[in-house]
C-alpha positions as CSV (number, residue, x, y, z in Angstrom):
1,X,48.6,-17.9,-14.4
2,X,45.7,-19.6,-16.5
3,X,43.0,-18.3,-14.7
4,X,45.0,-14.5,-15.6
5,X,44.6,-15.6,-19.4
6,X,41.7,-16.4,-18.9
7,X,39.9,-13.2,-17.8
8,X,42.0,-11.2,-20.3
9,X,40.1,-13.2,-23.1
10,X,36.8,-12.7,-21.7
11,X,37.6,-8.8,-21.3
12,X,34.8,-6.9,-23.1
13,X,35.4,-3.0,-24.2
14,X,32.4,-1.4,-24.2
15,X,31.5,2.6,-26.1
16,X,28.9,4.4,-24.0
17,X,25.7,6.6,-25.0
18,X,24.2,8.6,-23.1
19,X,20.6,10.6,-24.8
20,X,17.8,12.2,-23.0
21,X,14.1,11.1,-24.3
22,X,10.4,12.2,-23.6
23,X,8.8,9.6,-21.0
24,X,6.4,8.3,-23.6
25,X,9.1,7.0,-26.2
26,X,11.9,5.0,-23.6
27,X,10.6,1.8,-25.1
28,X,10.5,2.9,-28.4
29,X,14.1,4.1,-28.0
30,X,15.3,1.0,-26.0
31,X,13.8,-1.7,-28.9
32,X,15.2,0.4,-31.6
33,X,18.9,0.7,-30.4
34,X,18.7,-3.1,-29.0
35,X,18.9,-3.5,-33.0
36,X,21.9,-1.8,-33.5
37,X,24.0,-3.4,-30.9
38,X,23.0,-1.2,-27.4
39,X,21.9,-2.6,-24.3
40,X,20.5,-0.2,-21.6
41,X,23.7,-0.2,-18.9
42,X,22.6,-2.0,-15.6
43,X,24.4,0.6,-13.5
44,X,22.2,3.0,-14.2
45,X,18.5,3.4,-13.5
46,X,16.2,5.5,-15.5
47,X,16.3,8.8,-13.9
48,X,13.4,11.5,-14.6
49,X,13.5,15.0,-15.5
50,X,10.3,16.1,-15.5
51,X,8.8,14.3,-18.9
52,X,12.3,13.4,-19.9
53,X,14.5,10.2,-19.1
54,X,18.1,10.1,-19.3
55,X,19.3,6.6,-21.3
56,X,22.6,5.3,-20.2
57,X,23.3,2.5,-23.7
58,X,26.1,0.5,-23.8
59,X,27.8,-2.1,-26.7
60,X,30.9,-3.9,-27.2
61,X,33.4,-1.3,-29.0
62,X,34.4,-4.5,-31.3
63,X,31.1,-5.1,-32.6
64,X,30.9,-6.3,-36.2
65,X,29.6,-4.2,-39.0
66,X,30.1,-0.9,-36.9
67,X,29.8,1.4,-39.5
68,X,26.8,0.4,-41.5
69,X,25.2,-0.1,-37.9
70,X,26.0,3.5,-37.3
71,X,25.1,4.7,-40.6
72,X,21.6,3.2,-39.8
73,X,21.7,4.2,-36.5
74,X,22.2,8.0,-37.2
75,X,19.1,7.2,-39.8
76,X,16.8,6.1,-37.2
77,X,17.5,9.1,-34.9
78,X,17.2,11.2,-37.5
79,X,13.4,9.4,-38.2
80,X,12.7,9.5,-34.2
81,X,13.8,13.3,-34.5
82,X,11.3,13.7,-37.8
83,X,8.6,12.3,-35.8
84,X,8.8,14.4,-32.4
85,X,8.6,17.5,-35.1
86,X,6.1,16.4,-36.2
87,X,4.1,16.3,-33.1
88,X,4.8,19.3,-32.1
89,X,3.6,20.8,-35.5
90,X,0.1,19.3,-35.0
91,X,-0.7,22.2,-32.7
92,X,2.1,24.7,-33.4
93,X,-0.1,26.9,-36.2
94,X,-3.3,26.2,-33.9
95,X,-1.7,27.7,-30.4
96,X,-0.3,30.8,-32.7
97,X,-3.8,31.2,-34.2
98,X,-6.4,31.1,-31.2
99,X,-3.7,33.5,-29.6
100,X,-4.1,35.6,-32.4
101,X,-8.0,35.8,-31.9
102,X,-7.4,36.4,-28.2
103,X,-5.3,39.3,-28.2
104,X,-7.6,40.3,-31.2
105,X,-10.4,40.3,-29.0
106,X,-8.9,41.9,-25.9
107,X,-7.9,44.7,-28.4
108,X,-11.7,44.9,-29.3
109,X,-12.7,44.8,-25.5
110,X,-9.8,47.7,-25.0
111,X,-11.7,49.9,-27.6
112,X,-15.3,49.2,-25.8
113,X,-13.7,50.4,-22.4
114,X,-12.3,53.7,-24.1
115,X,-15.8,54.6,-25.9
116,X,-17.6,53.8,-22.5
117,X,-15.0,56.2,-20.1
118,X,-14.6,58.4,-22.8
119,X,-16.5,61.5,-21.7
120,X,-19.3,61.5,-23.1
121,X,-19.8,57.4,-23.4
122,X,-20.0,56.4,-27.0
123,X,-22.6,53.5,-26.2
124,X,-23.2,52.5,-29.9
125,X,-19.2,52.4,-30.2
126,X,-18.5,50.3,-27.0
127,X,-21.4,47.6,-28.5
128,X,-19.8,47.9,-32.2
129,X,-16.3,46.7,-30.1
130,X,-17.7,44.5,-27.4
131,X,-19.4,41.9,-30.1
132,X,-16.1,41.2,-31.8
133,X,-14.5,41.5,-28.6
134,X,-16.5,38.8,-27.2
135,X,-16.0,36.7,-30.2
136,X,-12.7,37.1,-30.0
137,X,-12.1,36.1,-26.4
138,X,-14.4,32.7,-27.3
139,X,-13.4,31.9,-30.6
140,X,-9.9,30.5,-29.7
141,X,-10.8,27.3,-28.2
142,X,-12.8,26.3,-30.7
143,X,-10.3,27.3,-33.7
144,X,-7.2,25.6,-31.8
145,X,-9.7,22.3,-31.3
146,X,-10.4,22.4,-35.3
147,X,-7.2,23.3,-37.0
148,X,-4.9,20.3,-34.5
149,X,-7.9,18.3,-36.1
150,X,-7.0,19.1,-39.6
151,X,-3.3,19.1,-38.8
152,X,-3.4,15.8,-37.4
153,X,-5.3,14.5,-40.6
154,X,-2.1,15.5,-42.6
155,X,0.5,14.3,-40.1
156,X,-0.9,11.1,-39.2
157,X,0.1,9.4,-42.2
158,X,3.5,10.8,-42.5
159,X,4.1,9.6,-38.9
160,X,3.2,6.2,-39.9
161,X,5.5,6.3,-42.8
162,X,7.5,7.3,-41.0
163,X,7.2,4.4,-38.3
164,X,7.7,1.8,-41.4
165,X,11.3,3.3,-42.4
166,X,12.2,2.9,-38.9
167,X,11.1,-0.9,-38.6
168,X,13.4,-1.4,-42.2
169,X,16.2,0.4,-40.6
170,X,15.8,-1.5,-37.5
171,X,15.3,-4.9,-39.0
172,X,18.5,-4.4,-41.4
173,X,20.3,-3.3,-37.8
174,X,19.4,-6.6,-36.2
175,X,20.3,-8.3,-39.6
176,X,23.5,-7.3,-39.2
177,X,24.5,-8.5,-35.5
């Protein structure tokens, strides 16, 4: 009858959390809820979808300080969620761009093929479209390589800002356990 007692005051309730994360942040995700009271679930193992990983999180549903750890919880995902934006805008305005100069240039080529089958050929007209049709068709690569580069000037530091905020939310997490 003891032994019963016993194992009723060593039960342990947990809440569950499930997320899915790109491959290259699972650590960053793991270390950063650790702080707020999750442990990865051992049932579970880290299944892949393609880049992404499915986290299975566990914690004790009578954890102390709950709500100030989910109020800075819900801060750091919103930070991870601000830096994956982030990322994605480093070559967001360059893919739309060199795109831009592509079908630009294939429009250019287009014209060049009418003044050459046009009957008669318009030689002068198919070179006046074929030089800016060319550029067009090469000019992308090198305009998506320099505007990420500019791009990732300007995010770079906002990413690491944004890197210190998490590490203050996290350390005040782990404060509180």
């Amino acid at each position: 009858m003891n032994e019963a007692n016993n194992r009723d005051s060593e039960f342990l309730g947990y809440e569950y959390k499930e997320l899915s994360v790109e491959q290259s942040r699972v650590s960053m995700y793991l270390d950063g809820y650790k702080n707020f009271g999750w442990i990865a679930d051992d049932n579970f193992d880290l299944p892949k979808a393609g880049s992404m990983v499915t986290l299975h999180l566990k914690r004790n549903r009578k954890i102390m300080n709950k709500m100030e750890l989910t109020r800075l919880q819900r801060n750091f995902e919103a930070c991870m969620n601000e830096i994956e934006t982030l990322e994605r805008s480093k070559t967001a305005n360059a893919r739309i761009a060199s795109l831009t100069a592509g079908v630009l240039g294939t429009a250019f080529m287009a014209g060049s093929t009418f003044a050459v089958v046009a009957s008669p050929p318009i030689i002068w007209l198919c070179i006046l479209l074929a030089v800016p049709g060319f550029s067009g068709w090469i000019a992308p690569y090198f305009l998506y390589k320099k505007l990420v580069q500019k791009r990732t000037a300007k995010v770079v530091p906002l990413i690491e800002a944004i890197y210190d905020e998490i590490y203050d939310l996290c350390l005040k997490g782990s404060a509180l356990l």
